[in-house]
C-alpha positions as CSV (number, residue, x, y, z in Angstrom):
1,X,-13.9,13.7,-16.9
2,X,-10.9,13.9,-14.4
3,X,-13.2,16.9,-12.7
4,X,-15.7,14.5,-12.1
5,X,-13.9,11.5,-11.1
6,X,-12.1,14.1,-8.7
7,X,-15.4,15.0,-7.1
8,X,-16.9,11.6,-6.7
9,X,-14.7,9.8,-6.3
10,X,9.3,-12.0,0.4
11,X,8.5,-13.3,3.3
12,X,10.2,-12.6,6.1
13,X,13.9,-11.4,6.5
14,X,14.4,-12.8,9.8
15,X,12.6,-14.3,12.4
16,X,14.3,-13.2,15.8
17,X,12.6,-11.0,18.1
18,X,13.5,-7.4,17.7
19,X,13.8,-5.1,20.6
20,X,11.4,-1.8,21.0
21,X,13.9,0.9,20.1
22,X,14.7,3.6,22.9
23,X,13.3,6.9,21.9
24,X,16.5,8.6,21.9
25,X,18.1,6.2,19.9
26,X,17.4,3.8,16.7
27,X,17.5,0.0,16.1
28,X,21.1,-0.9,14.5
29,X,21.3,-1.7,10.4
30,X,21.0,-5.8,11.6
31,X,17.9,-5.2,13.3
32,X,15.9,-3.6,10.5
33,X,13.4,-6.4,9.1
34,X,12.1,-5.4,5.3
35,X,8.2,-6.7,5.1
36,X,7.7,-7.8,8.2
37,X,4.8,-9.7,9.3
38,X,2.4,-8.7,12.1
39,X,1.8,-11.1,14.9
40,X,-1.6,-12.2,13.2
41,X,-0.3,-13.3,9.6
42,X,3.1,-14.6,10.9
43,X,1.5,-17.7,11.4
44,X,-0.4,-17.8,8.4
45,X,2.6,-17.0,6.5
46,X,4.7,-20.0,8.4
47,X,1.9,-22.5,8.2
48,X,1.4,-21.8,4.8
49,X,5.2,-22.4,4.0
50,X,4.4,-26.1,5.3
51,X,1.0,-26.2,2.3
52,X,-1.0,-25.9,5.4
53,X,-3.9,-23.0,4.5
54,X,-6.2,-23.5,8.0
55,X,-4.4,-20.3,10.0
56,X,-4.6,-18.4,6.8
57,X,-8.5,-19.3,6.4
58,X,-9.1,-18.4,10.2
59,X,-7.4,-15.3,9.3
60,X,-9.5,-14.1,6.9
61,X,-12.5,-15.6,8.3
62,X,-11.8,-13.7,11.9
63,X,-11.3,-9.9,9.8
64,X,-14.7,-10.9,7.7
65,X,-16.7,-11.5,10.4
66,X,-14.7,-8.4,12.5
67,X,-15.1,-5.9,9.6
68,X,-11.3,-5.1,9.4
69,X,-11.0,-3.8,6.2
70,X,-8.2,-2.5,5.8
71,X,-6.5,-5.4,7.6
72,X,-7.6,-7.7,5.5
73,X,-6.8,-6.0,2.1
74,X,-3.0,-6.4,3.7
75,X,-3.6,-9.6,4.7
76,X,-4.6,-10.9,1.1
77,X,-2.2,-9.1,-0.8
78,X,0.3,-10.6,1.5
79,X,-1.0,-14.0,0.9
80,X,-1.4,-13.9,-2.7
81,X,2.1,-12.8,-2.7
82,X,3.5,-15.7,-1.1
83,X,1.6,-17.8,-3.0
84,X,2.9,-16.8,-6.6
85,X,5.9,-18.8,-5.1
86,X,4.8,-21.7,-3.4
87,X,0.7,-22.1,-3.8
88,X,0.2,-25.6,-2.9
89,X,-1.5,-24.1,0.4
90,X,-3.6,-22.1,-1.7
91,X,-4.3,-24.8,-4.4
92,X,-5.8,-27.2,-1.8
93,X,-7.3,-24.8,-0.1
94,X,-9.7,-23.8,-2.8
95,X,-9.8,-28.0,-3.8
96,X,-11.4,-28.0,-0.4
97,X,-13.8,-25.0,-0.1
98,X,-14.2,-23.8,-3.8
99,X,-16.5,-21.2,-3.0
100,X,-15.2,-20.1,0.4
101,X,-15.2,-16.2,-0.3
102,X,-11.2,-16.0,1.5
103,X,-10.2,-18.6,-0.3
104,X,-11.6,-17.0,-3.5
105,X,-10.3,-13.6,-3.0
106,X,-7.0,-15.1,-2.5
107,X,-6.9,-16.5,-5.4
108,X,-8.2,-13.7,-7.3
109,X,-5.3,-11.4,-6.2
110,X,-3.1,-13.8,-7.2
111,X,-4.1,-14.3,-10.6
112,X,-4.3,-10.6,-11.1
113,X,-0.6,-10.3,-9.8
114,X,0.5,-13.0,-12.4
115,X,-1.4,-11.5,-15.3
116,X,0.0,-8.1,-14.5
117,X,3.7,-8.5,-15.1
118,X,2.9,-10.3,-18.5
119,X,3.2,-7.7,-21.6
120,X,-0.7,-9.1,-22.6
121,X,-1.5,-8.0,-19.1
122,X,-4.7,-6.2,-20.5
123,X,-5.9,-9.4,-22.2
124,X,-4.8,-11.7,-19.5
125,X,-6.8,-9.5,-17.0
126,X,-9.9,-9.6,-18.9
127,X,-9.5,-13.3,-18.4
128,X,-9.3,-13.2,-14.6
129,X,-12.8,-10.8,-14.7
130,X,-14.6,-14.6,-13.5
131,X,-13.0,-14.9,-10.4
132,X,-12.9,-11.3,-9.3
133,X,-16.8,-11.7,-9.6
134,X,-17.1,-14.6,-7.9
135,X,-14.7,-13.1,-4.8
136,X,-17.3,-10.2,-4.8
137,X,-20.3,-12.4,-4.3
138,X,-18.8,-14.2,-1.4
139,X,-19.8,-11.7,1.0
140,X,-21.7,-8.1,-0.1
141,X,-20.2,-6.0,3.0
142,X,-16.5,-6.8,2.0
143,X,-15.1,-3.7,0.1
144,X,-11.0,-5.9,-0.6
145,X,-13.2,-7.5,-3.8
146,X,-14.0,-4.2,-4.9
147,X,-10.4,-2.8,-4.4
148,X,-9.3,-5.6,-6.7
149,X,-12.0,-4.7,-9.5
150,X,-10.6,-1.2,-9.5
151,X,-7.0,-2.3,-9.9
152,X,-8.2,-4.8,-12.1
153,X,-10.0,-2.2,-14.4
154,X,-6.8,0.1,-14.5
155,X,-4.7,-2.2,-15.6
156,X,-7.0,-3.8,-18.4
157,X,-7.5,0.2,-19.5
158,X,-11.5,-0.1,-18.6
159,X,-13.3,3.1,-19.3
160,X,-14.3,6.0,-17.2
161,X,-17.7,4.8,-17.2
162,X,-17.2,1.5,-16.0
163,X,-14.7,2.3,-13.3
164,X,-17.0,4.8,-12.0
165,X,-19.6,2.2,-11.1
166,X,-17.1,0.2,-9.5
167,X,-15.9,2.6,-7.4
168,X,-19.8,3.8,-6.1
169,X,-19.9,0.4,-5.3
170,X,-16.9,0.1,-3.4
171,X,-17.6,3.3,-1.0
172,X,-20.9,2.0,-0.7
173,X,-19.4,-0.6,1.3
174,X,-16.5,1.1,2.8
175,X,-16.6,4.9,2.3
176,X,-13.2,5.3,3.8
177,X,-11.4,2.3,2.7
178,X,-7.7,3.3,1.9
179,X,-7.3,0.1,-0.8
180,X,-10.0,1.6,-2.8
181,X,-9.0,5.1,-2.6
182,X,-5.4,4.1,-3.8
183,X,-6.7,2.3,-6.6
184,X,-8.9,5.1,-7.4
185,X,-5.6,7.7,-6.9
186,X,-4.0,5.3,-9.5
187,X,-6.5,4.9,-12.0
188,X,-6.3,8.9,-12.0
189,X,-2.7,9.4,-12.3
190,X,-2.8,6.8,-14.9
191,X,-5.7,7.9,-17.0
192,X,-4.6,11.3,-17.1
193,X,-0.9,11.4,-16.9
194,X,0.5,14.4,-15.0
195,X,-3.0,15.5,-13.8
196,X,-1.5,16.1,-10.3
197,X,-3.5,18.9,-9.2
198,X,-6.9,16.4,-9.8
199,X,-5.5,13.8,-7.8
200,X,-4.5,16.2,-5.0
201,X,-8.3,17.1,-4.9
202,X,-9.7,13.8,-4.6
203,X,-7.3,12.7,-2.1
204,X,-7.8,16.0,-0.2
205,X,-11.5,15.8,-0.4
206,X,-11.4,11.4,0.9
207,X,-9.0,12.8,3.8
208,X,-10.9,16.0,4.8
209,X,-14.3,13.1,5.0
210,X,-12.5,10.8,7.0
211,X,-12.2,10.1,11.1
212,X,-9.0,11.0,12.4
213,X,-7.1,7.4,12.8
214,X,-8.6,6.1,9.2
215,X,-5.8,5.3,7.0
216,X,-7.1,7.3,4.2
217,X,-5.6,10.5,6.2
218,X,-2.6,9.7,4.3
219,X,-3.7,9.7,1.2
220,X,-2.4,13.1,-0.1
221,X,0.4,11.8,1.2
222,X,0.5,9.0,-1.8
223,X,-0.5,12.0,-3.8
224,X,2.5,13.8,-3.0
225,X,4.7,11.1,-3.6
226,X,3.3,10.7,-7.1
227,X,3.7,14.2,-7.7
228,X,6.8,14.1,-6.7
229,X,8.4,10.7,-8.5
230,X,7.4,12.3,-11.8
231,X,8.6,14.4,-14.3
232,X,5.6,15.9,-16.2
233,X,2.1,18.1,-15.4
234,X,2.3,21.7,-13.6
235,X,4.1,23.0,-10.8
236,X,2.4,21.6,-7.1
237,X,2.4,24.8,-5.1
238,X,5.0,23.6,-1.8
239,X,2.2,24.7,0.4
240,X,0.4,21.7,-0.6
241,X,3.0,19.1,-0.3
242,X,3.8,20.4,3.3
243,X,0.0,20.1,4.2
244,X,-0.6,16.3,2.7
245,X,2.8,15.8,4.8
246,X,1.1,17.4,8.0
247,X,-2.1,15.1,7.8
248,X,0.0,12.3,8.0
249,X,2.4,13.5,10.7
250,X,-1.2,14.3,12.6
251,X,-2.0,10.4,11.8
252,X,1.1,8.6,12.5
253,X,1.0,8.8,16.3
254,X,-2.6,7.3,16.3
255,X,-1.4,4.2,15.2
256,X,1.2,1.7,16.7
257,X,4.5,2.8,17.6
258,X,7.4,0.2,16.0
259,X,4.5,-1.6,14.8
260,X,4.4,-3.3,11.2
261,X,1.0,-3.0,10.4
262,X,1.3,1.1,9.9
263,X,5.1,0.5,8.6
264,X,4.4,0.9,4.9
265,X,2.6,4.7,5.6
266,X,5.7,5.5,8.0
267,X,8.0,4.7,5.5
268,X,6.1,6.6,2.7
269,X,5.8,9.5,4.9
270,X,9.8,9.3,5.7
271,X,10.3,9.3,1.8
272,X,8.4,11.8,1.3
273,X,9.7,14.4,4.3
274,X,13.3,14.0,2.7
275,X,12.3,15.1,-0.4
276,X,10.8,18.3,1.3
277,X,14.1,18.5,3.5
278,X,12.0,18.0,6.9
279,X,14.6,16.4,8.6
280,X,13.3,16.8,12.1
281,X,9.7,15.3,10.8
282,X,11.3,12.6,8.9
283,X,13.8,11.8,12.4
284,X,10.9,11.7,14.2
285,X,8.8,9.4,12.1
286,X,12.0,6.8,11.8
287,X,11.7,7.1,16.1
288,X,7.7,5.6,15.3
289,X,8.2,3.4,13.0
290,X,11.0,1.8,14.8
291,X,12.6,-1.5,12.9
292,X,10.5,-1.9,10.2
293,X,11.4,-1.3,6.6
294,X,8.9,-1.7,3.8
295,X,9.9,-2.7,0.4
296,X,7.2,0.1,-1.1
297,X,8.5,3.1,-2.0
298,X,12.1,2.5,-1.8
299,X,12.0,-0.7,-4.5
300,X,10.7,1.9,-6.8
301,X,14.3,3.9,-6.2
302,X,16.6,0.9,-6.0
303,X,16.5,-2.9,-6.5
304,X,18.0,-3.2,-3.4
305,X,15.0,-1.2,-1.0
306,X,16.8,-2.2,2.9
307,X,19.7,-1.3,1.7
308,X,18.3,2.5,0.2
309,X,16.2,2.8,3.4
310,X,19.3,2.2,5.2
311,X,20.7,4.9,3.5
312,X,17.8,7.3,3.6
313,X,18.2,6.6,7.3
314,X,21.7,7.7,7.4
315,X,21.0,10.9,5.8
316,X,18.0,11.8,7.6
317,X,19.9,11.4,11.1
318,X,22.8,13.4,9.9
319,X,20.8,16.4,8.5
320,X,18.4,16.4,11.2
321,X,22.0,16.9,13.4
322,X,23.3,20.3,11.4
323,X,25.1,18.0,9.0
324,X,24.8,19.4,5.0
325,X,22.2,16.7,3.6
326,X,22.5,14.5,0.7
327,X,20.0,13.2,-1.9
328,X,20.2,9.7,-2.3
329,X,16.6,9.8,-3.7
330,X,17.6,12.2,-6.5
331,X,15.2,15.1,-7.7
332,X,11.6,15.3,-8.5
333,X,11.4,13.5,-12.0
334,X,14.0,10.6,-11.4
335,X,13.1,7.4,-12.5
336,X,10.7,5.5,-10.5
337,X,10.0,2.0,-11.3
338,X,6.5,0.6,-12.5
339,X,5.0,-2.4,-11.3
340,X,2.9,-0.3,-8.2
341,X,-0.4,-2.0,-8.7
């Protein structure tokens, strides 16, 4: 079966304006926002803090109608987030518009986030099944339901069968949807503990399909960081860790420079480059991704992530300058906290 799936298949830190960094040099540790907003859901995110939904409606609404897939899976799980704090916004919003398809996907992330951290998270998902559904029908060409089925089926341990379908369905939609791809990559490294090698392949194979500038060019990227977060399954030849590392170097400068929209693939490529010792690489991709932390991967190292990406920082810069490097990340195998979903 893995052979076959293989083939086929916080708000914000701070608000003040941050300054471009020079290419020669870096922002300093104060200027380094963790989860920042972009420009677009900043004002979603503000309004929403006053239980106002409209700019997150028109939000949605505007990537819907645009197609922007892959900015709109961020946007949701953003906004879901938020909401498991304060939904009042989000609560009124579907009182208003009860089948507005934004409105419901919203609200189906959220209740998948809620039921996930419970210990009956498998029967609490099942539960949820309704209003994933419902998010689906709200518009056929809109792959983020989809996503959310496949996450949705992993963590309610949903059979090979079954996930298969949904995942035909979501590349029917969006053949190069990163969301869906991750959630694919996870329901393999989950089903099949330590099956490295297969999830190397399917990422691989989605990449080698893919245009250039799609995100899914880093997915052996997220490969290679599961590989090497965890302690079990056969040797990954280094070869292949360098080359998953390469596609995303080849990606990185086709997107925004100090941007936070491609911040969370910078920082997973930085990880990633330290733990090959590619300090130059890694210097480089801290000079593109400019002041922007992102809590994902380094919460899954430390519960404080700014302060071990400040660190990681440090070390890249001094190895990159001749200085004997440290590993503040520890070795393949150390323990990497759950909760990815």
């Amino acid at each position: 079966m893995v052979g076959t799936m293989a083939m086929q298949l916080p708000f914000i830190r701070a608000s003040r304006m941050t300054r471009t960094p020079h290419p020669a040099g870096r922002p300093d540790d104060d200027e380094v926002l963790l989860d920042a907003p972009d420009a677009r859901l900043s004002p979603a995110l503000v309004a929403a803090a006053r239980g106002e939904h409209g700019p997150a409606a028109a939000l949605l609404l505007a990537t819907r109608t645009a197609g922007e897939w892959e900015r709109r899976d961020r946007y949701v799980t953003r906004l879901a987030a938020f909401a498991r704090s304060r939904p009042a916004w989000l609560d009124a919003w579907l009182a208003l518009a009860p089948k507005d398809p934004d409105a419901l996907l919203v609200g189906a992330q959220l209740a998948v986030d809620r039921a996930w951290d419970s210990p009956a998270r498998a029967e609490l998902l099942r539960e949820v099944s309704p209003l994933i559904t419902a998010a689906a029908r709200g518009d056929q060409r809109d792959p983020v339901p989809w996503r959310l089925a496949l996450d949705h089926a992993r963590g309610a341990q949903a059979g090979h069968t079954y996930f298969e379908e949904l995942w035909a369905a979501a590349v029917r939609r969006a053949p190069h949807h990163y969301g869906c791809h991750v959630a694919a990559l996870r329901y393999l490294a989950a089903s099949w503990h330590g099956s490295h090698r297969e999830c190397f392949d399917f990422a691989d194979r989605a990449a080698q399909d893919a245009p250039a500038g799609a995100l899914v060019q880093a997915l052996p990227v997220r490969a290679a960081f599961g590989y090497l977060t965890d302690g079990c399954g056969p040797e990954v030849p280094r070869e292949r860790l360098d080359a998953a590392a390469d596609r995303a170097i080849a990606l990185s400068p086709l997107l925004p420079v100090a941007d936070p929209w491609p911040a969370r693939m910078r920082n997973l490529l930085v990880f990633v480059l330290v733990r090959l010792e590619r300090w130059q690489d890694a210097r480089e991709q801290l000079r593109l991704n400019g002041p922007y932390a992102t809590s994902f991967p380094w919460d899954r190292m430390s519960d404080d992530p700014l302060g071990h990406f400040l660190d990681v920082r440090e070390q890249v810069m001094a190895a990159a300058a001749g200085e004997p490097p440290r590993h503040p990340q520890g070795e393949r195998g150390g323990r990497v906290r759950g909760g990815d979903h």
